[in-house]
Each structure stands twice: as C-alpha cells, then as structure tokens.
N, C-alpha and C positions, 0 to 999 in steps of 0.2 A: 473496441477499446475497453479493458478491462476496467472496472473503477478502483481509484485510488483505497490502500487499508488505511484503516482507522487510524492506524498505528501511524503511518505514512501522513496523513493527513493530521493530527495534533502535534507531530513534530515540526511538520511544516507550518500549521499556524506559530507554533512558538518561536520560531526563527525567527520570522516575519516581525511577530510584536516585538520581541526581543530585541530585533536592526532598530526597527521604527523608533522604540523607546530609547536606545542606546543613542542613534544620531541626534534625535530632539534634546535628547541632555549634553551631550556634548557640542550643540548648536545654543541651547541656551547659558548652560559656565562658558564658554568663549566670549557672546557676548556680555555678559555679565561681567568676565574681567576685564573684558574691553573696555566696557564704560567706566570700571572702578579705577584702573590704571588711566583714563583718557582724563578721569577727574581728577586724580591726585597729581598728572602734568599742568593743567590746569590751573590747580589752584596753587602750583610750586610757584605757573610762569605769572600772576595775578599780585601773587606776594613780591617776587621782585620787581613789577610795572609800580604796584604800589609804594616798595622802597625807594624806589629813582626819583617818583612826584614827590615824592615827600622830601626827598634832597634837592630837587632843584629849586634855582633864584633868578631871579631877574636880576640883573643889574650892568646899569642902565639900559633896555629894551636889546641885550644879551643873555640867552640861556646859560648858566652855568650848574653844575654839580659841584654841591659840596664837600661830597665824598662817593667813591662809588661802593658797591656791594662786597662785600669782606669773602665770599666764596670766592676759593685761589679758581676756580673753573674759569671766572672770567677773567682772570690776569694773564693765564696763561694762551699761547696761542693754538687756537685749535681745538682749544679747551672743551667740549663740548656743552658748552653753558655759555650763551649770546644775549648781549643786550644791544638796543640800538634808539636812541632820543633824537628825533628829526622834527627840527621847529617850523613851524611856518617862515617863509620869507628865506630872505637868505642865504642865513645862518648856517655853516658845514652842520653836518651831525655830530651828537654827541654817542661814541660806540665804544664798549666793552675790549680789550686787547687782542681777546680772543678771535672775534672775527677778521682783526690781521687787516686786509688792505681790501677786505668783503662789504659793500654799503646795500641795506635792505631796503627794496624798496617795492609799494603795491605792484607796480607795473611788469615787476618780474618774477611774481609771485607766479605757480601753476595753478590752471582754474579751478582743478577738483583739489577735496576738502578730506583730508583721513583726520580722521577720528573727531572731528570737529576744530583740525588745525592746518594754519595754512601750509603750502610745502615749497620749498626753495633751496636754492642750489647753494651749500653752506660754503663755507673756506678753503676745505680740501676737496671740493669736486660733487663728495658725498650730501644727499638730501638731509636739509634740515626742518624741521615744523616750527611756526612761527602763530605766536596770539598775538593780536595786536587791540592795543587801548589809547582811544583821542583822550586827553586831557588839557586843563590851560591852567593856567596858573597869574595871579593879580601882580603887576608889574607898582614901584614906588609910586607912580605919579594917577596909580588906580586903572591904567589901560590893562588888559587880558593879553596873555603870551600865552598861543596855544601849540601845541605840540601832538607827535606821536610815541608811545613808547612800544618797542619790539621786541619782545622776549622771545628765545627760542631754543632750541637742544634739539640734541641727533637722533633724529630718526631710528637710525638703526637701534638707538638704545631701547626705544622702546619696542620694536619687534621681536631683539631678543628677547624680553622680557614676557612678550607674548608665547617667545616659542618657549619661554623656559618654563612656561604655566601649560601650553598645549602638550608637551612630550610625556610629565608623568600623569595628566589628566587621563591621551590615549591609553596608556599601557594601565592606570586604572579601571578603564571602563572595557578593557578587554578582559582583561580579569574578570568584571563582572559579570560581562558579558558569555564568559567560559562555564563559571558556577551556575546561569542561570540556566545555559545549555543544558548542563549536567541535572540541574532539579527538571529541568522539563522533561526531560530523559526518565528519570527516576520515577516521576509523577506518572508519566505513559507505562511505564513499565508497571508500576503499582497499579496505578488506576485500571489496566486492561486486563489484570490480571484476575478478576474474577470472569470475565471475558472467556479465556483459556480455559478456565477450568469449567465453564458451561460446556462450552466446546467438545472437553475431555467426556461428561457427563453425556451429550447427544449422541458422540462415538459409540459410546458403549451400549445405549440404545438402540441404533440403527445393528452394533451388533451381536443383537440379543443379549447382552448382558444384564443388563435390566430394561424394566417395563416402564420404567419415568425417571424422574429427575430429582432425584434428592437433596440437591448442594440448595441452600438457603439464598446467599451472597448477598452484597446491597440490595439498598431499598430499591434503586434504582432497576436494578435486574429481577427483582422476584415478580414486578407483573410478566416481564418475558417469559421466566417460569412456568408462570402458572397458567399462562395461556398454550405454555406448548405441553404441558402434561396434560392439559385440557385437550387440547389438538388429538395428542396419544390418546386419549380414554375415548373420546369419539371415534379414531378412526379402527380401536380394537371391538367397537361396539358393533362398526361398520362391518367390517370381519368375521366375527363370529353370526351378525344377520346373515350376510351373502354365504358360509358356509352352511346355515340351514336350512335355506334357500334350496342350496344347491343337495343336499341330503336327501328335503323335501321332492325334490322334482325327479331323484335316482329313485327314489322308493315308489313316487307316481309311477314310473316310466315304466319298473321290471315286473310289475305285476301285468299288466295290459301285454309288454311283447313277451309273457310266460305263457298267456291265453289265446295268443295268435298262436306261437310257437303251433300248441295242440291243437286247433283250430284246422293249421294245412296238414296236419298229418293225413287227412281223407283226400286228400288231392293226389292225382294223379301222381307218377312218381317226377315225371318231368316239371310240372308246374313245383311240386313241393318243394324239391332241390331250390327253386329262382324263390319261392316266399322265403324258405328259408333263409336263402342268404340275403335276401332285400331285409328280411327281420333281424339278422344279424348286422347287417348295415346299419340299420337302424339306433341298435342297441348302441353300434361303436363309438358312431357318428354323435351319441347323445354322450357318452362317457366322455368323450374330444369337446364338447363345447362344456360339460361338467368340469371336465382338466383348466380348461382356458378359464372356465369362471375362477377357479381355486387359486390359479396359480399367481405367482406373485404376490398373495396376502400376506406372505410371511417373509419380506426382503430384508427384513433386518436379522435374520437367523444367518449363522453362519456354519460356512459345513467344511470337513477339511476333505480335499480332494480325493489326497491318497487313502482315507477312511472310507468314501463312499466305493475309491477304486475296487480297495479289498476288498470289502464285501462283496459286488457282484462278483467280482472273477471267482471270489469263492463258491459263487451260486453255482456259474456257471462251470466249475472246474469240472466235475462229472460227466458232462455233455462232451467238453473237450479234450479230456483224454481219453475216452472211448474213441475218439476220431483222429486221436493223435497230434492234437491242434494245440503249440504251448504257445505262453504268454510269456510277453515283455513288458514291462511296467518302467517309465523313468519319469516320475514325479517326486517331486522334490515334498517331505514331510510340512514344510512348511506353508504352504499353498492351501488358501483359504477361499470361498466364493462367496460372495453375500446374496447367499441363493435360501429355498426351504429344502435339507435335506431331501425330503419324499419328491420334490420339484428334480431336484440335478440325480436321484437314482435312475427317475424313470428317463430321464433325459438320455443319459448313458445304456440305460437298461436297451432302449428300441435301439440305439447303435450298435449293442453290442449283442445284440439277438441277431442283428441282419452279420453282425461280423462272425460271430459263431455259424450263421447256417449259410454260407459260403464259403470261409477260408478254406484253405488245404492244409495247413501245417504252422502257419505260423497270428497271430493278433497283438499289435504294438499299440502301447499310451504310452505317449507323450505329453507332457504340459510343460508351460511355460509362462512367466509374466509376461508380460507386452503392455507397458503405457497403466491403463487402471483396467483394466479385462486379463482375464487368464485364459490362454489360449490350447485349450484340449482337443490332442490329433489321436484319433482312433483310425489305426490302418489294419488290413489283411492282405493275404498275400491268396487271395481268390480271382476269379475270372474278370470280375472290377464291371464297369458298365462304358459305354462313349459316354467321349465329354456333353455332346450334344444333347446326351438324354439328364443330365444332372438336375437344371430346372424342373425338369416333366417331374421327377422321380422325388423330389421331397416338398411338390403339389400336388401327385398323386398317390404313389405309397408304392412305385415300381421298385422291384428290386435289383439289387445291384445287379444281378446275373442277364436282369433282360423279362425272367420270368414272374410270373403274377403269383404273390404269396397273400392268397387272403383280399382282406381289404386292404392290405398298406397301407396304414396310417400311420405306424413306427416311427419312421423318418418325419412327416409333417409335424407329430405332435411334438417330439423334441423340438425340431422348431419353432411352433410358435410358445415353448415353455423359454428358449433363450429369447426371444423376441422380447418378453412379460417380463425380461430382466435385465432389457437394452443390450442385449447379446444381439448372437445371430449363430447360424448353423449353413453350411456349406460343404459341397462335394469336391474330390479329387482323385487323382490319382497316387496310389501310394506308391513309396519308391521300394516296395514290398513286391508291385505287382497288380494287387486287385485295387480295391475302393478304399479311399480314407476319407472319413468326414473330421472334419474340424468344426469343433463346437466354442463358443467364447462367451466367456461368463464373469461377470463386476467381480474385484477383489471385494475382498468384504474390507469393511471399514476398520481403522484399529486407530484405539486410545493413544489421544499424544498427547 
C-alpha cells in the first residue's frame, strides 16, 4: 500500500479539525440558546405566578382573585398563555380563559422534563410546558390558605424559536466552514510549495543538469538541503575514488599482460596461439569487470537516444555499405535515457557490431516508451540463432550465427551495462528474419 502525500494528508487533518471544531460550536450556541430562551420562559412564567399571589385573598377561607393578568393571551381561548390556581381542599380551581374546559393537574403531567419544564397535553391537543410554584397565603382570622400556581405556554412556540435560531446559525457555520476549507487549501498549497520546487531542483540533478541544489527556501527545508548537497559531494567524491581505482588497476594490469604477450612468443607455435588467447582473455575479462566498476557512476547524465543512434550508424556506415547492408532508424527525437552516454554507446555499439557482422542487407532501431524504461529493438535480417541458444549466448558471448567470434563478451557486457541501470537486455527473433536484441533503459528524469 502506497503511503498517503503530504498534500493528501494536511488536507485531511484539516477536514477533520475543521468538522470537530465546527460541530463543537454549533453543539455549544445551541445549548447556550437553549438555556438563554429556557430562562427568559422561565422567568416570563415566575412573573405571572408571582402576579396571581400577589392578587389573591382569602375571604372567608375561600380563594379569590382580585383581578387576573391584563395580557389578552390569557383571555382569550387557546391563547397560548395559561394560568391555573388550585387551593388545597376543595375549592374548584381558579384558571385563566384560555385553557377553556382543560384543568392542570401533577398527576397528568409527562415524566420527562424539556428544558427544565414540565410537559402536558394543553387545550387543543398540542403539548404545553408547565412551572409550577407552592405558595399560601394568611387568611383574616391568621389561619394559612395554601395553594398551587401553574403557569404555562406552547411548546411549539418555543421550538420554533429554537429552529429559528438553528437555521441561520447552520448555514453560518457552513459558510465558515467553506472559507476555512479554502484557507487550508491555500495554506497546503503555499506551504508545499517550496516542496515542488526542491523537487524541480533534485530533477534537474539526477538529470545532470546541475551538480547541487541551489534553491535557499525555508528555514525549515534548508537542513534538507544541505544535507542532500552533502549526500551529492560525498557521493561525487565516491566516484571519482572508484574511477581511479579503476584507472589505477588498467594501467597495473597492461604492462604485466604486454610482458607475457613477448614472453610466449618462444613457444612452440601450438602452445603460443592457446597463451595468446588465454592472455587475451584475460585482458578482456579484466576490461568487463573495469566496465562493471564504471558503469552507472554517472545515472544522472542524460543522453538522447537518437544522438547516440546517429553517431554509431555513422561509425559504422562504411562497413555497411561495402556489404550492402542499409539502415532503418524509427526513434523518436525526443527520447531521452538516464544513462552515461559512453555507458548506452558501448551498450548499442556490441549489438550493433554482432548486427553489422551477420546481416545480409538490411539493421532496424526501433524505440519506444514503455511505463518509465525506454524500450530499444535492434534487429537484422541475418541467419538469427534457436531460441534455445539465447540464454547460453549473452552468458557466453555466442554469436548469433552459431559460430565463435572471439571471446564474446559483446552481448554480456551490454548486458550487465543495462542491469547497472535497472534495465535488462534480451534476445529474439526478428520479424526481419535473423536476431533482435531488445535493450531497456530508465527514461531519464525531467523537471516538473
């Protein structure tokens, strides 16, 4: 499973705290109007409990009102504004017009509690909330008349009131919700954006364009920087070691097999022929692992295909039309390898020597992308080899025809030059006729 991008991941934190933040605020102003609306029913239904005590009388060890509450809500029927005075003993109640032929009483009250009021089945059917307050009051002869008072209103008034406070709260906080999107968006975008241009900056190193990294960018990224320019100068240090190295050991090596070379010449002529070529095996064999050390040091150079194309075939044009042998070329100008030129000539060079010295008349390139490798078919239209022999022949250096050219090493060393570049190199038959080898080689990297 691939790991999530940066980019991908800071948007998605933002979402996340964004939801989080947004529901907790509109969980807390919900409650918060709740309580501020539940208290000012509250202290509406407190005010009129309070106005009723203060008008009622005793007289004599009968409840009476002197006058009842001047708001038309309770004169009217339905009203949705209830009062209701119910004495001890017993006295009918004393109720507001408005509840009509409705009498409140605890016992029909519903158990649960909204908003800290009780709930009851009003006049018309619909639930009403109900506070209720004991109070008593001193009769003439100094005995206590105690009583209940009931104040209550409709339910529904106060939920619309709630919904009328919830609908442009949501559509405010989508709103904010939208613009914070948009800044976290912006901020990923800004914030990653020296990111890209490090990016653009590695690009152009891996393809030789330059040697380091010159972009500054935050504080935050210059130790990246400076530890991957560091990386670079190390690993060019590494580089130019192993090619002296490897310099040092060709210069060791051709002086000793120049002094055998002379050495068999007094041999017999049978034996001299087998030193000789054992001393030239030798030489080969040491130039093949001199190649394998070299190669790949320089995978950030970039070579264009059809520039390495042309130049061989020009090498080789002289050979091939003394023989009558033309060329086909279909490479596209734009095809790029992230190879060492001198790595992808000599690569082509051994294919294209065994295709020179078998064709009959005709040597076709082709390339192509494919995925991130560029895919190069060198075919001829010569005697070709069985499939069976394909393995043996670019582990041994058979040639395509069957017969022994040499040491044959042509074939393997290309190969292990595309190996050293996460290629590979393979045998076929061409639709030509003879042998095609297909070579495949990394695109080289480009600036984005």
């Amino acid at each position: 499973m691939t790991a999530a991008s940066l980019r991908f991941r800071l948007a998605a934190g933002a979402l996340v705290s964004i939801l989080i933040a947004l529901l907790l605020v509109w969980f807390v102003l919900n409650e918060m109007f709740e309580d501020y609306l539940a208290d000012q029913y509250a202290n509406e239904m407190t005010a009129v409990a309070d106005a009723l005590g203060a008008r009622l009388t005793v007289d004599p060890g009968t409840l009476t009102l002197a006058s009842e509450p001047t708001d038309p809500r309770f004169q009217m029927p339905l009203g949705g504004r209830y009062w209701q005075v119910s004495p001890d003993g017993a006295q009918s109640p004393l109720r507001s017009r408005s509840l009509w032929d409705q009498e409140l009483s605890r016992q029909k009250f519903l158990p649960d509690l909204y908003c800290g009021f009780y709930q009851a089945e009003g006049p018309d059917g619909n639930p009403i909330l109900v506070s209720v307050k004991e109070m008593s009051i001193a009769g003439s002869g100094g005995d206590q008349k105690h009583f209940t008072i009931y104040t209550a209103f409709s339910k529904g008034e106060m939920e619309e009131a709630l919904a009328g406070y919830s609908r442009p709260l949501m559509m405010m906080l989508f709103v904010t919700g939208a613009l914070l999107v948009l800044a976290a968006f912006l901020q990923g975008l800004v914030g990653l954006r020296p990111l890209a241009a490090l990016r653009s900056e590695v690009a152009g190193v891996r393809a030789g364009r330059t040697a380091s990294i010159t972009s500054e960018g935050p504080s935050e990224v210059k130790p990246l920087i400076k530890e991957i320019n560091l990386l670079l100068s190390e690993r060019e240090s590494a580089v130019e070691r192993a090619r002296a190295r490897a310099s040092d050991l060709a210069h060791g090596l051709k002086t000793p097999l120049t002094v055998l070379a002379h050495l068999v010449e007094g041999l017999p002529q049978d034996r001299r022929s087998v030193a000789l070529q054992q001393i030239e095996l030798v030489r080969q064999r040491a130039d093949r692992q001199l190649q394998a050390a070299r190669m790949g040091v320089e995978q950030m150079a970039t070579t264009s295909l059809l520039g390495i194309s042309g130049k061989l075939v020009s090498v080789l044009s002289p050979v091939t039309k003394s023989k009558g042998i033309d060329w086909a070329l279909d490479i596209d100008p734009d095809l790029t390898v992230q190879a060492d030129p001198a790595d992808v000539a000599e690569a082509m060079g051994n294919i294209l020597d065994n295709a020179v010295k078998f064709a009959s008349g005709k040597i076709e390139l082709k390339a192509l992308a494919e995925g991130e490798m560029i895919i190069l078919r060198i075919g001829d239209d010569g005697p070709g080899a069985e499939p069976d022999r394909y393995a043996m022949m670019l582990k041994r250096g058979i040639s395509g025809a069957g017969e022994e050219a040499g040491t044959g090493l042509g074939l393997a060393i290309s190969g292990d030059i595309a190996s050293a570049y996460g290629g590979q190199l393979s045998l076929a038959k061409s639709h030509l006729g003879g042998l095609e080898a297909v070579l495949s080689l990394p695109i080289s990297a480009r600036a984005s």
